[in-house]
Backbone as JSON, one array per atom type, in Angstrom:
{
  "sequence": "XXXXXXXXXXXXXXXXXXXXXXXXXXXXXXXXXXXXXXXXXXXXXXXXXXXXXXXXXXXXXXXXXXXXXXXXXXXXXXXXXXXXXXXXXXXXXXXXXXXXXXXXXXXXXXXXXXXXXXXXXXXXXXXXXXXXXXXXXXXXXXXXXXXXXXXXXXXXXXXXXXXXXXXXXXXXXXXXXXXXXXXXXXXXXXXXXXXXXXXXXXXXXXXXXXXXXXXXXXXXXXXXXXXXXXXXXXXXXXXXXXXXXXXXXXXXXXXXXXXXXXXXXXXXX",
  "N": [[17.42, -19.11, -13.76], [15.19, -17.01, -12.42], [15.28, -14.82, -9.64], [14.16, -13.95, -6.68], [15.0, -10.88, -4.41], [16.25, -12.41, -1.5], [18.09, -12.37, 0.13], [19.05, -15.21, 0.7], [21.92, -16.67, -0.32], [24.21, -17.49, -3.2], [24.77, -20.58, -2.64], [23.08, -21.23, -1.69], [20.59, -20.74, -3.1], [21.57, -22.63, -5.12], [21.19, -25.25, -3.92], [18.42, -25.35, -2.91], [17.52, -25.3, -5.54], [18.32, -28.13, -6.47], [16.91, -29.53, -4.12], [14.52, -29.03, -5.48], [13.62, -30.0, -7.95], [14.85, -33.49, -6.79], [12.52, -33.42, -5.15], [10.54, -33.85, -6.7], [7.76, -36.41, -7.4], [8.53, -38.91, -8.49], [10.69, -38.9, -9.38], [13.76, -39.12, -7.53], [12.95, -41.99, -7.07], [13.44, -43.34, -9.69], [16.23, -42.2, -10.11], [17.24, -43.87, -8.18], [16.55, -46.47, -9.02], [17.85, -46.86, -11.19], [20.52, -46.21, -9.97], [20.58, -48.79, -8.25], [19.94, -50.94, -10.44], [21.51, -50.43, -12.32], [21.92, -50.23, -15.86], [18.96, -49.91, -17.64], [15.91, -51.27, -19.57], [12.86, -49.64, -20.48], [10.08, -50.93, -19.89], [11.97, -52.46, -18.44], [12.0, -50.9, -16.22], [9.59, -50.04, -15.33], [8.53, -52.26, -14.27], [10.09, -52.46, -11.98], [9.73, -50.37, -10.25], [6.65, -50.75, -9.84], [4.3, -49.1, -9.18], [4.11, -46.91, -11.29], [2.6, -45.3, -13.62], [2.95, -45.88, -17.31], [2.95, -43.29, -19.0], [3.41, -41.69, -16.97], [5.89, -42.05, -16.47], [7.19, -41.85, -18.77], [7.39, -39.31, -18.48], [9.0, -38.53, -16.68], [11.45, -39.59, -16.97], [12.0, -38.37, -19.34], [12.14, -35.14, -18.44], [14.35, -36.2, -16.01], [16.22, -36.46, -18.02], [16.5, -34.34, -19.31], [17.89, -32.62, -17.35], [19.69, -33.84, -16.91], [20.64, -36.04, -15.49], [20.51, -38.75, -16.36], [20.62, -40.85, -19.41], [19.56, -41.78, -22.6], [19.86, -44.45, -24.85], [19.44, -45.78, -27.63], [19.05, -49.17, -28.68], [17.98, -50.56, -30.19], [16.32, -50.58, -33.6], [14.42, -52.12, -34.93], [12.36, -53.87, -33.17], [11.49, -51.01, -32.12], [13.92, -50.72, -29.04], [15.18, -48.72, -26.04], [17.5, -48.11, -23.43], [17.63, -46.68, -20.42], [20.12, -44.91, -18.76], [22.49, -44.05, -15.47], [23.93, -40.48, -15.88], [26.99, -39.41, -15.24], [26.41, -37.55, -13.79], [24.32, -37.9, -12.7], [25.25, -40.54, -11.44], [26.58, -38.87, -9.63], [24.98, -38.3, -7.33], [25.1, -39.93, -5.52], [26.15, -39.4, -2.81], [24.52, -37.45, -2.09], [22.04, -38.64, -1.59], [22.98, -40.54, 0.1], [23.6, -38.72, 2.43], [21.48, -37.63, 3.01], [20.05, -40.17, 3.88], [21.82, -40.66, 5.96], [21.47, -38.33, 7.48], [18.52, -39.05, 8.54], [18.49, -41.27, 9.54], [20.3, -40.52, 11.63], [18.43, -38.66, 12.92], [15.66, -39.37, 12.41], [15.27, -42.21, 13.54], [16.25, -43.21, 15.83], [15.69, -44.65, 17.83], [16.89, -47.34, 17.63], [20.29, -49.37, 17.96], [23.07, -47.42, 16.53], [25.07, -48.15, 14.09], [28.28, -47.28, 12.24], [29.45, -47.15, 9.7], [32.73, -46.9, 7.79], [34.55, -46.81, 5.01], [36.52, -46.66, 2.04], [35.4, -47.52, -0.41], [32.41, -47.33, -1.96], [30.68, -48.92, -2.63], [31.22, -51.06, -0.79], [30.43, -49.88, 1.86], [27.87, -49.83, 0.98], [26.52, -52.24, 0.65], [27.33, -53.33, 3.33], [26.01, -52.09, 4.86], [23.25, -52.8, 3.68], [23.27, -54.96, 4.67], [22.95, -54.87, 7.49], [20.97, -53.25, 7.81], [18.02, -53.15, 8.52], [18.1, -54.32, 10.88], [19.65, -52.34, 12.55], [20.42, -49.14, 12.68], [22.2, -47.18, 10.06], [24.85, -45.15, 9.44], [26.96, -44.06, 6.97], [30.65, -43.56, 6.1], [33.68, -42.46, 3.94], [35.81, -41.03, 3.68], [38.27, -39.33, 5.8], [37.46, -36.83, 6.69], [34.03, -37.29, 6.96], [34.26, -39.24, 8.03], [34.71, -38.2, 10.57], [32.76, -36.27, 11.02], [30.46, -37.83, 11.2], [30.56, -38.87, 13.66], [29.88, -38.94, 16.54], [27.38, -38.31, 19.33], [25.7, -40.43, 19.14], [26.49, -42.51, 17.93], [26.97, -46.09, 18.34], [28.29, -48.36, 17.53], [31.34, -48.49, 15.62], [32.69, -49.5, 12.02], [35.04, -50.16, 11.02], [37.74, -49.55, 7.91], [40.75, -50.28, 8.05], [42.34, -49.18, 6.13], [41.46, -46.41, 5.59], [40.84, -43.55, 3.62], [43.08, -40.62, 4.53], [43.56, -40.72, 7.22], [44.02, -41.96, 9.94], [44.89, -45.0, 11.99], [44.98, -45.8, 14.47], [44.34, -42.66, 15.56], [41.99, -42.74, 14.8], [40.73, -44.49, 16.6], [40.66, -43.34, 18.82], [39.44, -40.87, 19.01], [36.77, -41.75, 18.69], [33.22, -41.66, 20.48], [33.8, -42.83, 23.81], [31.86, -44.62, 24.75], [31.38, -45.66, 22.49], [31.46, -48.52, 20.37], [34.67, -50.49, 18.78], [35.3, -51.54, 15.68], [37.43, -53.18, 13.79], [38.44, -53.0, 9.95], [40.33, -55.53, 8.24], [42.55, -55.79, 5.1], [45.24, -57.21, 5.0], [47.69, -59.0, 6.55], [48.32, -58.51, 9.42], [51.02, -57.32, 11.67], [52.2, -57.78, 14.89], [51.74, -55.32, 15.71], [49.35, -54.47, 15.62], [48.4, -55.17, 18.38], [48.58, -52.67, 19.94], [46.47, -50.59, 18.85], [43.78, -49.65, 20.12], [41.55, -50.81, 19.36], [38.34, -52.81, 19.42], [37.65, -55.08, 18.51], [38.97, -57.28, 15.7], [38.33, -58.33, 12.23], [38.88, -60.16, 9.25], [39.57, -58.99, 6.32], [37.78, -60.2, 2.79], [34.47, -60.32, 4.49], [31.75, -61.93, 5.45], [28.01, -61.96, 5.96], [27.2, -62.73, 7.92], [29.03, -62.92, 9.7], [29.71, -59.91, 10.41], [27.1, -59.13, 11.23], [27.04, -60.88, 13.9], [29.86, -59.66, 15.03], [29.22, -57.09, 15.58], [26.73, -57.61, 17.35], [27.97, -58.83, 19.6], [29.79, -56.97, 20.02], [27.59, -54.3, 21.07], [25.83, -55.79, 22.89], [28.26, -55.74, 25.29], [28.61, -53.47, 25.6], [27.96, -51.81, 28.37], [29.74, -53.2, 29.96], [32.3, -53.17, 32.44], [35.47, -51.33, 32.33], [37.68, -52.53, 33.19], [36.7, -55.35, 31.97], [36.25, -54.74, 29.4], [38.71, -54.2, 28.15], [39.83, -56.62, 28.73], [38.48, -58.33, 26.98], [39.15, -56.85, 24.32], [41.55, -57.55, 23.88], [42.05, -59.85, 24.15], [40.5, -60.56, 21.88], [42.43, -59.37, 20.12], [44.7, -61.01, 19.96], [43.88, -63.42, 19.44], [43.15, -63.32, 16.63], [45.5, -62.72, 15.92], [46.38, -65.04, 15.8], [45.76, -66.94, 14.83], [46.42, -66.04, 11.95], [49.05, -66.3, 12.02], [52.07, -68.22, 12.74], [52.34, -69.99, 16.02], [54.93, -70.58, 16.69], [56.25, -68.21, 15.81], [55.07, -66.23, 16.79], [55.4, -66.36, 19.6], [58.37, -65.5, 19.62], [58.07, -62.73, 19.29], [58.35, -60.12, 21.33], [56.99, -58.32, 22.06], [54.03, -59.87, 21.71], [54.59, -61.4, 23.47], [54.47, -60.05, 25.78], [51.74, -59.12, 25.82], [50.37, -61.35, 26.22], [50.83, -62.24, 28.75], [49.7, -59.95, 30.17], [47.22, -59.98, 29.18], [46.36, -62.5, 30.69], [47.0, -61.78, 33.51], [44.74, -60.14, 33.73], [42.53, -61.79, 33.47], [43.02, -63.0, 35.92]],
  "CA": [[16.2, -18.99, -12.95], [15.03, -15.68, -11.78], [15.37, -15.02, -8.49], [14.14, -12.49, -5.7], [16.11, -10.79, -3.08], [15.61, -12.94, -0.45], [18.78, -12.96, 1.33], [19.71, -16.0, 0.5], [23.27, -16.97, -1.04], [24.07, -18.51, -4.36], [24.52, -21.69, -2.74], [21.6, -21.51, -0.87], [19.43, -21.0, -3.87], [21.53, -23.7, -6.25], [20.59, -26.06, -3.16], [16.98, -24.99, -3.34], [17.05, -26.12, -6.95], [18.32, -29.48, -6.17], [15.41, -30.11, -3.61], [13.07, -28.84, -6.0], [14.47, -31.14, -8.49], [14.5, -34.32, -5.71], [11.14, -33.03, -5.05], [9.02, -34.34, -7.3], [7.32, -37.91, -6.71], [9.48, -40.17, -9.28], [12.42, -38.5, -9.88], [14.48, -39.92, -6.47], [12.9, -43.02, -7.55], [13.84, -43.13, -10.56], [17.46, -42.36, -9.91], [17.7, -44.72, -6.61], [16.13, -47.45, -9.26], [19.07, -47.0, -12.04], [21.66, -46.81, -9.1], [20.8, -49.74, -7.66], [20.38, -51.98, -10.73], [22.27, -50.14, -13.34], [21.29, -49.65, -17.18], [17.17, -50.6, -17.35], [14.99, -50.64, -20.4], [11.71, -48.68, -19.95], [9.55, -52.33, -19.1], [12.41, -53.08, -16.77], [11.71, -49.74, -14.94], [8.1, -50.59, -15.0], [8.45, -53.92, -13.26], [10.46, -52.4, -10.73], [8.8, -49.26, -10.11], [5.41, -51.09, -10.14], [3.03, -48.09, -9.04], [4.32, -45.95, -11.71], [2.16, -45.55, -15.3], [4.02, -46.07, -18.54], [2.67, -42.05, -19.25], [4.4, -40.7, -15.98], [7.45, -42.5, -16.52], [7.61, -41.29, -19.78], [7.21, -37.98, -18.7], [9.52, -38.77, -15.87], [12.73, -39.83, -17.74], [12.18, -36.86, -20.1], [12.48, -34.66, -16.97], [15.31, -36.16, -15.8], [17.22, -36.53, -19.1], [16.2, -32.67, -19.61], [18.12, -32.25, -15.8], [21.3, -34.45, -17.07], [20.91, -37.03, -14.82], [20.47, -40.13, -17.22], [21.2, -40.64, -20.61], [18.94, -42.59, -23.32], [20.05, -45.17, -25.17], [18.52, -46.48, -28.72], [19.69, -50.42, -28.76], [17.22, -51.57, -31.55], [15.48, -49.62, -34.27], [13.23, -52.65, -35.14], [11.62, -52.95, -32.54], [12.47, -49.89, -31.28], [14.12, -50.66, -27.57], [15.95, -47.72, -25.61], [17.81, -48.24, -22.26], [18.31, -45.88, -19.99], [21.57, -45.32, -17.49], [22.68, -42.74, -15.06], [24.71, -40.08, -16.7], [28.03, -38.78, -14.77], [25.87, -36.55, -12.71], [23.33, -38.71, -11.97], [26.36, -41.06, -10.4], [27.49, -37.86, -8.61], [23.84, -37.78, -6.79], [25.08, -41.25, -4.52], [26.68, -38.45, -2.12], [23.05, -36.68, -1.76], [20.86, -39.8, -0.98], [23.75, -40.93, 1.62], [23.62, -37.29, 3.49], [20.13, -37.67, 3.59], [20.32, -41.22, 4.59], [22.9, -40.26, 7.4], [20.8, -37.45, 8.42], [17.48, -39.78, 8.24], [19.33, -42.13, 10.32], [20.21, -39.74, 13.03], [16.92, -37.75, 13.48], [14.33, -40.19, 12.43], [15.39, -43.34, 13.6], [17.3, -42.76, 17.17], [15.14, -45.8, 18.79], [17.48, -48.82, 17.37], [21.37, -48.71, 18.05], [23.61, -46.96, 16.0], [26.33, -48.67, 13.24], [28.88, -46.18, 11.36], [30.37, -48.19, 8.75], [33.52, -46.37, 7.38], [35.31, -47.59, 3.97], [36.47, -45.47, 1.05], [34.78, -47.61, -1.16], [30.96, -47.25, -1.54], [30.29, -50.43, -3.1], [31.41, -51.7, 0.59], [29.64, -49.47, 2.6], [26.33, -49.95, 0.32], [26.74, -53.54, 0.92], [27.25, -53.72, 4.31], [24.4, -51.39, 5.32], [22.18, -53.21, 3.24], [23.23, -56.36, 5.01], [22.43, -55.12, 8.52], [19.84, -52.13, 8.01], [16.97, -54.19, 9.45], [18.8, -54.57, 13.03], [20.25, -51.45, 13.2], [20.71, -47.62, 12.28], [23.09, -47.15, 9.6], [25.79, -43.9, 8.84], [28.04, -44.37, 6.33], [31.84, -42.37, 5.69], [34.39, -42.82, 3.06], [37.16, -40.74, 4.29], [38.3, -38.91, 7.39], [36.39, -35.85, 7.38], [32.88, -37.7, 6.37], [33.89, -39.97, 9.91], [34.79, -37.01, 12.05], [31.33, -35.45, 10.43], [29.58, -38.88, 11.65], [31.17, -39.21, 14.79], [28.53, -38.14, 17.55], [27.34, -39.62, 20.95], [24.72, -41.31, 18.78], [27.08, -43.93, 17.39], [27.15, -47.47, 18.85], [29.85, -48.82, 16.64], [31.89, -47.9, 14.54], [33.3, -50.97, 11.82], [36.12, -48.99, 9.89], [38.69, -49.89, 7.41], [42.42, -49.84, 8.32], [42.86, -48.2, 5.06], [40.6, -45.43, 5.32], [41.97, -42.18, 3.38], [42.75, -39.41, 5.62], [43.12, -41.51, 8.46], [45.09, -42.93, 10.92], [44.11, -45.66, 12.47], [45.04, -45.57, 16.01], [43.69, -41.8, 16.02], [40.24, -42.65, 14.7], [39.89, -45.22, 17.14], [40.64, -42.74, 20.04], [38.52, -40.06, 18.26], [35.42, -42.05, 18.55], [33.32, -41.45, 21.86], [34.61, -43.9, 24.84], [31.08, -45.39, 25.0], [31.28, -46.56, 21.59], [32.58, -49.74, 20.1], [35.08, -49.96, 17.5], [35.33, -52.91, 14.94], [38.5, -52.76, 13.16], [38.38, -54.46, 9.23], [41.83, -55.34, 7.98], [42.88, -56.57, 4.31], [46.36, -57.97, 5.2], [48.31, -59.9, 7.38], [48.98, -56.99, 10.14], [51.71, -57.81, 13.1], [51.92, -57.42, 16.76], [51.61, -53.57, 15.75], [47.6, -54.61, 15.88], [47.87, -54.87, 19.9], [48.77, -51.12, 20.34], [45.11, -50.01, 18.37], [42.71, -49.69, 20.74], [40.41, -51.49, 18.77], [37.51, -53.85, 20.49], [37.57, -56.04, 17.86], [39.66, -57.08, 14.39], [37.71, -58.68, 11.48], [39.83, -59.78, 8.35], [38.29, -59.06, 4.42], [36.16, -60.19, 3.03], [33.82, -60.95, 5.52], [30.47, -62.45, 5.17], [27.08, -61.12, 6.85], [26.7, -63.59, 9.55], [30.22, -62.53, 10.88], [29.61, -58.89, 10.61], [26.46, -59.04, 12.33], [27.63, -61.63, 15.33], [30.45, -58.68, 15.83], [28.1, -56.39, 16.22], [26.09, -57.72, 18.38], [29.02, -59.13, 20.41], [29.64, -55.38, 21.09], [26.42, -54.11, 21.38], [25.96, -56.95, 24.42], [29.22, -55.58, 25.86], [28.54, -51.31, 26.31], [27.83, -51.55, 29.84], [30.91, -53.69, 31.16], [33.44, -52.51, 33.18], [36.6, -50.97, 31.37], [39.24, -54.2, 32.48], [36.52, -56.41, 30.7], [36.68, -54.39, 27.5], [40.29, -54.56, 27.92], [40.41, -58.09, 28.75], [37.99, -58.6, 26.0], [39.75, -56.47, 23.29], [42.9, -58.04, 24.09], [41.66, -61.22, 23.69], [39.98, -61.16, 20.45], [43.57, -59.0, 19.25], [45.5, -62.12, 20.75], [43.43, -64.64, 18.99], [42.93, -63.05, 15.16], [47.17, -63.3, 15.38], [46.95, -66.67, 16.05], [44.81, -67.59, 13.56], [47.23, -65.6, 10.91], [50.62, -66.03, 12.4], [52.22, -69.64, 14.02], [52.41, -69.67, 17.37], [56.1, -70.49, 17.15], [56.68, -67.25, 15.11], [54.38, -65.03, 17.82], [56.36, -66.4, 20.79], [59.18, -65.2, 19.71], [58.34, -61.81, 19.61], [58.15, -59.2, 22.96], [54.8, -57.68, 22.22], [52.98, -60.64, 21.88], [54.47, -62.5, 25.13], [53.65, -59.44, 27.2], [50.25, -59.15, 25.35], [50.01, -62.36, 26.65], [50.98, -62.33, 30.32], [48.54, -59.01, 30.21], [45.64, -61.36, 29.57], [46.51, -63.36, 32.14], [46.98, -60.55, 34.61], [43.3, -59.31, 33.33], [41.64, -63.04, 33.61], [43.19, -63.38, 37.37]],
  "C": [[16.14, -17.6, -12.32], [14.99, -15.34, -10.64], [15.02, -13.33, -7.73], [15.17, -12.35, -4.85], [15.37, -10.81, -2.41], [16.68, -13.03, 0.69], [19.66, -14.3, 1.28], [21.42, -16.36, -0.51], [23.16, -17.75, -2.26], [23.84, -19.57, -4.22], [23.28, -21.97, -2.01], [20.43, -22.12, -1.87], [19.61, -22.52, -4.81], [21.2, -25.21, -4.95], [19.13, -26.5, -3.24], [17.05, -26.03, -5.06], [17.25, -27.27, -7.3], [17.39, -30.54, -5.36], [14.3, -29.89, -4.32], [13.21, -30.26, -7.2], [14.26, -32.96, -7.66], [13.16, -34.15, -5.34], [9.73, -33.73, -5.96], [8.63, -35.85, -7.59], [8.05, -39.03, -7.25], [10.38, -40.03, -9.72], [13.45, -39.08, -8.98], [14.21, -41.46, -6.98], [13.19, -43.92, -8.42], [15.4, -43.62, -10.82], [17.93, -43.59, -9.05], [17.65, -46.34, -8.2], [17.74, -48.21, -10.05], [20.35, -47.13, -11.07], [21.88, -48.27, -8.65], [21.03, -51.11, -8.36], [20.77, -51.79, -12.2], [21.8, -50.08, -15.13], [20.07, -50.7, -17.08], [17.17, -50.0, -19.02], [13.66, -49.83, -19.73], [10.59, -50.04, -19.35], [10.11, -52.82, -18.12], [12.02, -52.07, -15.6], [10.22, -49.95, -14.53], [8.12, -51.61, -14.1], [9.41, -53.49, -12.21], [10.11, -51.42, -10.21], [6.91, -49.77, -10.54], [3.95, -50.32, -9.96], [3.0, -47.09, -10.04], [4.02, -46.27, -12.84], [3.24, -45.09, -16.14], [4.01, -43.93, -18.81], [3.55, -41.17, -17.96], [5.68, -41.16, -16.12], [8.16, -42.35, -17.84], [8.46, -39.49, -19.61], [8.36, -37.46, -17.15], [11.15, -38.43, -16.45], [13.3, -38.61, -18.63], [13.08, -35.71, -19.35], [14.01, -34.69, -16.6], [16.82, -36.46, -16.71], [17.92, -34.72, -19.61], [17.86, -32.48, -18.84], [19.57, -32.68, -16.15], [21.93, -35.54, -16.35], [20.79, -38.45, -15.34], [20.51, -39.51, -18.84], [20.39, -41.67, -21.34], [19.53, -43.38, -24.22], [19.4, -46.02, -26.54], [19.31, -47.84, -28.88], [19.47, -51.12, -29.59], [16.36, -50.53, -32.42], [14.06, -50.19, -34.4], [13.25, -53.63, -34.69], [12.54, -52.3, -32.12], [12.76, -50.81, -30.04], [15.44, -50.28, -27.15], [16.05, -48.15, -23.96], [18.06, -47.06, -22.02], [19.7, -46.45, -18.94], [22.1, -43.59, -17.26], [24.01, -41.96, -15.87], [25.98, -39.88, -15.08], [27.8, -38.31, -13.34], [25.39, -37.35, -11.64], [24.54, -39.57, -10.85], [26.5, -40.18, -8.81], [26.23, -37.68, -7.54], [24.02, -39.06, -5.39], [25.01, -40.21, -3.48], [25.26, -38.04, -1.24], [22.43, -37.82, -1.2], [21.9, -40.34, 0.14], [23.48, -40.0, 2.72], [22.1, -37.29, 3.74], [19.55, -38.77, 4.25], [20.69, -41.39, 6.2], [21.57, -39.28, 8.68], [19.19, -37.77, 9.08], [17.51, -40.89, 9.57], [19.15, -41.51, 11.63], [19.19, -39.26, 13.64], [15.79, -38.51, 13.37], [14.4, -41.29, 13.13], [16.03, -43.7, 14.95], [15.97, -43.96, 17.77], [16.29, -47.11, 18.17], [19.12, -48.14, 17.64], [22.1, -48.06, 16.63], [24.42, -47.57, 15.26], [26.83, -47.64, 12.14], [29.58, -46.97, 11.43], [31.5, -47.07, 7.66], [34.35, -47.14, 6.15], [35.65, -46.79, 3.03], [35.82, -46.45, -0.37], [33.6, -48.02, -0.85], [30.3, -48.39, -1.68], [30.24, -51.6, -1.33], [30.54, -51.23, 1.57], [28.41, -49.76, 2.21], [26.0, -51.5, 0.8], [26.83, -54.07, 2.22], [26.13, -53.47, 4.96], [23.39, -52.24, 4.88], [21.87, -54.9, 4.08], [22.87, -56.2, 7.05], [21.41, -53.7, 8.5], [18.21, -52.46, 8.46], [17.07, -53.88, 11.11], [19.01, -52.99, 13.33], [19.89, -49.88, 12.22], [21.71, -47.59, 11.62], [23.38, -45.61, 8.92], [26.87, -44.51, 8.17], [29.33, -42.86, 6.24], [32.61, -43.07, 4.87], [35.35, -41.9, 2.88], [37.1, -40.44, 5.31], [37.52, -37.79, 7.47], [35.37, -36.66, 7.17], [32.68, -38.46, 7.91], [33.83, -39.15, 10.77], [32.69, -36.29, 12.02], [29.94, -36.46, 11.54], [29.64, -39.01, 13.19], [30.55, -38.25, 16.19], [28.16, -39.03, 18.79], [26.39, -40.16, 20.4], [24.86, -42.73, 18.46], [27.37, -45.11, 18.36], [28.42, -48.16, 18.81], [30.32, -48.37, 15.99], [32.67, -49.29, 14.18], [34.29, -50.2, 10.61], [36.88, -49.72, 9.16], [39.69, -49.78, 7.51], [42.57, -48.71, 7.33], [42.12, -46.83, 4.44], [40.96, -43.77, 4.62], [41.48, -41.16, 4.11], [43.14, -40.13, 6.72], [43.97, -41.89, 9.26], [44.71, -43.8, 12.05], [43.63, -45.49, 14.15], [44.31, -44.42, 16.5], [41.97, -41.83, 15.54], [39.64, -43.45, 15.69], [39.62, -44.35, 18.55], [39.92, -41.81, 19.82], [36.97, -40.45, 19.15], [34.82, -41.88, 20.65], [34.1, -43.1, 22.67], [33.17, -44.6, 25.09], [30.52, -46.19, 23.6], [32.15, -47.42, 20.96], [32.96, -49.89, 19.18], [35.92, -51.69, 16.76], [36.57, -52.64, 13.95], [38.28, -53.84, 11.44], [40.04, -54.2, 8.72], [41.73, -56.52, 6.39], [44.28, -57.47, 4.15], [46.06, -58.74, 6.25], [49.12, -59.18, 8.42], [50.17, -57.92, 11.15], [51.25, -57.97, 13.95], [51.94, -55.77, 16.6], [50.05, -53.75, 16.25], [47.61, -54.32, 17.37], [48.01, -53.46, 20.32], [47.45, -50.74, 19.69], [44.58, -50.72, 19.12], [41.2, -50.12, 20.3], [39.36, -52.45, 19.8], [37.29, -55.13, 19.67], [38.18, -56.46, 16.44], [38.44, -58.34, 13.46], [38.83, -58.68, 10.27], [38.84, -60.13, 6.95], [39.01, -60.05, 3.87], [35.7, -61.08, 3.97], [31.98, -61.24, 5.25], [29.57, -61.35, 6.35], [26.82, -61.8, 7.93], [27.85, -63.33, 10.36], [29.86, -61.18, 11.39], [28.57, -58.72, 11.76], [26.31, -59.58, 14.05], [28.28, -60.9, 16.02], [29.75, -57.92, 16.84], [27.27, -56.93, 17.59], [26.5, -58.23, 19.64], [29.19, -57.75, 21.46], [28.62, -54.54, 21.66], [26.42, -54.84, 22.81], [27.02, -56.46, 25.35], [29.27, -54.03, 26.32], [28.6, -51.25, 27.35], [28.45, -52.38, 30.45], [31.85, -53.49, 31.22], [34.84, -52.06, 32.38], [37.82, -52.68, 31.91], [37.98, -55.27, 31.66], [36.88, -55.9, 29.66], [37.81, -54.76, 27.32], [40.21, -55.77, 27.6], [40.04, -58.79, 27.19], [38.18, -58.4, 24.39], [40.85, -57.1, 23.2], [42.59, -59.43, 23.69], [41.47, -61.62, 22.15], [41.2, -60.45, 19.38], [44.58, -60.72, 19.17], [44.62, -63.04, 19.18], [43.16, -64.26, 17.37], [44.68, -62.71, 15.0], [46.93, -64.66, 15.55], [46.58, -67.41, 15.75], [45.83, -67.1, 12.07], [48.72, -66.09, 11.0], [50.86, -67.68, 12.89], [52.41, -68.91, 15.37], [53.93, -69.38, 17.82], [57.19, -69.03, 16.6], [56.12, -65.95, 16.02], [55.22, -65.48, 18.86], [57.89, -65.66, 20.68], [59.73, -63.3, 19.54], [57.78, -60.97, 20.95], [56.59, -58.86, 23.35], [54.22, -58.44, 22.34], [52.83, -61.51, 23.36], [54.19, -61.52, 25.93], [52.39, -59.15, 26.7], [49.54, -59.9, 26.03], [50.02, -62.21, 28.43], [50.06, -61.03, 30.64], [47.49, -59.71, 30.41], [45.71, -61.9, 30.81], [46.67, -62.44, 33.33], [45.29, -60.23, 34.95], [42.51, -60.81, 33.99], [41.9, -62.83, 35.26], [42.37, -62.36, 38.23]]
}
């Protein structure tokens, strides 16, 4: 592409050519359609893209086959019928519609609270968002810089994954501001190490959408009371997701949990 001197940097301009690209009325659409429900014939894209004529979506696909972002497919000669599916690239474009998502999130949308859902896999984050993006404001991350990146006085919650790469748990939870609330998810069977993370709440996978959102709104309801409730209240719900995993006669017998315990009880009195 030919370019003036404008000042701008290489990546400036190969940016530029990605919004111009994104830019035009059925190409995002397009892509978002095949992401979301994976190899389409050209009638299935029709029926789900229902404003869009067979002639622009011809001239659409072309476009973005040109671009390298999908890949055509001949499945039948007679009758012809050709699927498409995103190529490599196209995949590599999730990244872009999240950052614009994120940033969509933050600047457009700042009237509902905040939820930054952290996981390194996207399939999880896509999934969760989709299951409370109604109620709330949703930022997604999928390692540790992507959370630090997210991590702003805008956020409400934060519902992270123990196993987040990059990460450490205990320091992401102290990371996050002190007026936001932090949902811990866990795929094991953790210890009494759990009561040392300053967590406000533990959740164990998989978890359905009527739990997730009850959390939520558990904490949400809870921002504006006093630091020994949180305590009392974090402590509590650490206390009680061991003692749902663990016997009782196997938690008594270790230190952490009986002064965990007589803590509570300190906190309640």
């Amino acid at each position: 592409m030919i370019r003036h001197d404008d000042g701008l940097s290489a990546d400036d301009h190969l940016a530029l050519d990605v919004l111009s690209l994104l830019s035009k009325k059925w190409h995002p659409v397009v892509v978002l359609t095949l992401r979301r429900h994976g190899t389409l014939g050209f009638n299935d894209l029709l029926e789900h893209i229902p404003d869009i004529s067979g002639k622009v979506l011809s001239g659409t696909l072309e476009a973005l086959g040109d671009a390298g972002l999908i890949e055509r497919h001949v499945t039948s000669e007679s009758p012809l019928r050709v699927e498409y599916e995103l190529t490599a690239a196209g995949e590599d474009m999730n990244s872009v519609f999240e950052s614009l998502s994120n940033w969509g999130n933050r600047h457009l949308e700042s009237a509902t609270p905040t939820v930054l859902i952290a996981d390194s896999d996207r399939r999880i984050t896509g999934m969760y968002g989709d299951w409370i993006a109604t109620r709330y404001t949703v930022l997604r991350a999928h390692n540790g810089d992507e959370l630090d990146r997210s991590l702003d006085d805008g956020v409400d919650v934060v519902l992270f994954d123990e196993g987040l790469p990059g990460t450490d748990t205990s320091a992401i939870i102290e990371t996050v501001d002190k007026t936001a609330r932090t949902i811990l998810l866990v795929g094991d069977r953790p210890g009494t190490e759990l009561l040392e993370w300053p967590c406000d709440d533990v959740l164990r996978k998989p978890v359905v959408r009527e739990t997730v959102l009850e959390a939520i709104d558990e904490q949400l309801d809870r921002r504006d009371a006093p630091t020994d409730q949180r305590e009392r209240a974090a402590l509590a719900a650490k206390l009680s997701f061991l003692e749902l995993i663990h016997t009782r006669e196997r938690l008594t017998r270790i230190d952490d949990y009986r002064q965990a315990r007589d803590r509570l009880t300190d906190l309640e009195e």
